[in-house]
N, C-alpha and C positions, 0 to 999 in steps of 0.2 A: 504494500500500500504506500503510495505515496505522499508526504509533507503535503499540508493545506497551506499553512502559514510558516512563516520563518521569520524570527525575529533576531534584531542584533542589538547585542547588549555591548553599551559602549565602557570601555576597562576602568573600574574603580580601585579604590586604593592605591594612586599610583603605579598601577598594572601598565605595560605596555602594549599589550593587545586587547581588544573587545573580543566578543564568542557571539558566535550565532546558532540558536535554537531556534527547532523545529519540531513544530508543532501537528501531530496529526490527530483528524478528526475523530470526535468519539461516533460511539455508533449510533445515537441519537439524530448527529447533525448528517451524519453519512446517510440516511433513513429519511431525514428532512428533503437530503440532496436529490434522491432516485425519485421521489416522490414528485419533486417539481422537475425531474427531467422527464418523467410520465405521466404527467399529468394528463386527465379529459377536460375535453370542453363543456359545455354546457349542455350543448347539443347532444356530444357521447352519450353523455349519461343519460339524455333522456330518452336515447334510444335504447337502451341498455336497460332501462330501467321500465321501460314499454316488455322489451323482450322478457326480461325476470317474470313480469305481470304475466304473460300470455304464457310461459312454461309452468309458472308455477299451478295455475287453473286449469290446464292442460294434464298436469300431474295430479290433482286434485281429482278431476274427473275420472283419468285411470284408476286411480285408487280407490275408489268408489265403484267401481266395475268392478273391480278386481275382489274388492270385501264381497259384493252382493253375490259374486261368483263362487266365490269361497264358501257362506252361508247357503247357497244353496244346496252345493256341495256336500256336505256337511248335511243337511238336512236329507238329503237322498242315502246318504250313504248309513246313516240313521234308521231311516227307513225299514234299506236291506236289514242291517245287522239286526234289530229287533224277531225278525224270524229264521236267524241264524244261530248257532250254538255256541259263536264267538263271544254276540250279546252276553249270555252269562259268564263267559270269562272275563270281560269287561266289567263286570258285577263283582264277581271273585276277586278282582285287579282292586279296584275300590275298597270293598270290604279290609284286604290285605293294610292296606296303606294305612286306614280305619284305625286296625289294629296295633300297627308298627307306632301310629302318631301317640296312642293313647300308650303305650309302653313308652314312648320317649325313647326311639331308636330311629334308625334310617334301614330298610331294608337293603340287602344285599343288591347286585345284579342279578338278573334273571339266568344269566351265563356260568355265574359262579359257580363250581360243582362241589359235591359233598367230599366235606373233609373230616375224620375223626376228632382230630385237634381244636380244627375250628368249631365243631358242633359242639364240642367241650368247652370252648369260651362263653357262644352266644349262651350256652346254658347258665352258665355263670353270672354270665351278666343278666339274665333277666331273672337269677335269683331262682333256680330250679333245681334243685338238688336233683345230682346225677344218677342215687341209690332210686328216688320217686322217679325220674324216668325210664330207670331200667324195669320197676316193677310195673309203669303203667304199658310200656313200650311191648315188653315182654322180650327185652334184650339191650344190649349196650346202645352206643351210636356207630360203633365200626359195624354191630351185625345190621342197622338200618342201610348203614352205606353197602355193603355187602347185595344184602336184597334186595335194593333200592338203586339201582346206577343210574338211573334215566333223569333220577329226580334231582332240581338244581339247591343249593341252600338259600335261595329267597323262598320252594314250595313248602322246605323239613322248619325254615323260620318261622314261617305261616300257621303251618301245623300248629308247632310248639305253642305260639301265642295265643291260636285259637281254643287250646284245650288247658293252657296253663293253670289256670287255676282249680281245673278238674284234676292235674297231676298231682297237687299237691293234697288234695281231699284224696282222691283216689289212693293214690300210690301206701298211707299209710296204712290204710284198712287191709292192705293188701298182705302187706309186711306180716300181721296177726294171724 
């Protein structure tokens, strides 16, 4: 970048030479500069400011098509599913979440697959003694994953939540 200003300072104290400093602009005035070397006219802008108007409404309008499009959408696809079998896994899906929020957890992915260890924490954490679900279960969590490979740990999460408080009524009666 090159000096704006250059000043000369003439030599004090009986100095025999002056010095000359050079001054470059801050970014403020460098900012000021570009600005008046691109400046619009009056005119510019008012055209500029026409076009902004006619895009913007333009864009408004699409968008409005496009929501009513969407809602339609949505409304047919509604429709189907209500005498589809999916509908109640969308029910199931709900319920699930239902349950997760009132336990004060985040469910798993649906990807997730069963793990002994892991089924061993989430028990933990939702306070379920592993003795009461081996009695309600009618077996560990390695024998559920064993018998069980298809199923992911947000369905064996689900379960667990769904019947949780019967595990714990249940499971001791069992014990006797």
């Amino acid at each position: 970048m090159s000096p704006q200003v250059s000043t000369y300072h003439p030599p004090e104290n009986g100095a025999e030479n002056g010095y000359l400093t050079l001054d470059y602009p801050s970014a403020r005035a460098r900012d000021l500069q570009d600005r008046q070397q691109h400046a619009l006219t009056e005119t510019d802008r008012k055209v500029g400011a026409r076009a902004a108007n006619q895009a913007r409404s333009a864009n408004a309008k699409a968008a409005a098509d496009d929501e009513k499009r969407r809602r339609d959408l949505i409304g047919e696809r509604q429709k189907m599913l209500r005498g589809s079998p999916f509908w109640n896994e969308r029910a199931v899906e709900d319920a699930r979440r239902q349950l997760a929020e009132q336990a004060g957890i985040t469910l798993p992915y649906s990807t997730t697959p069963l793990d002994p260890k892991v089924m061993t924490e989430w028990l933990k954490r939702l306070k379920v003694n592993t003795h009461d679900y081996e009695a309600w279960c009618g077996g560990s969590v390695g024998t559920f994953c064993h018998y069980n490979p298809d199923w992911s740990l947000r369905d064996w999460l689900a379960l667990v939540l769904e019947y949780r408080d019967y595990i714990s009524t249940f499971a001791p009666q069992a014990r006797t």
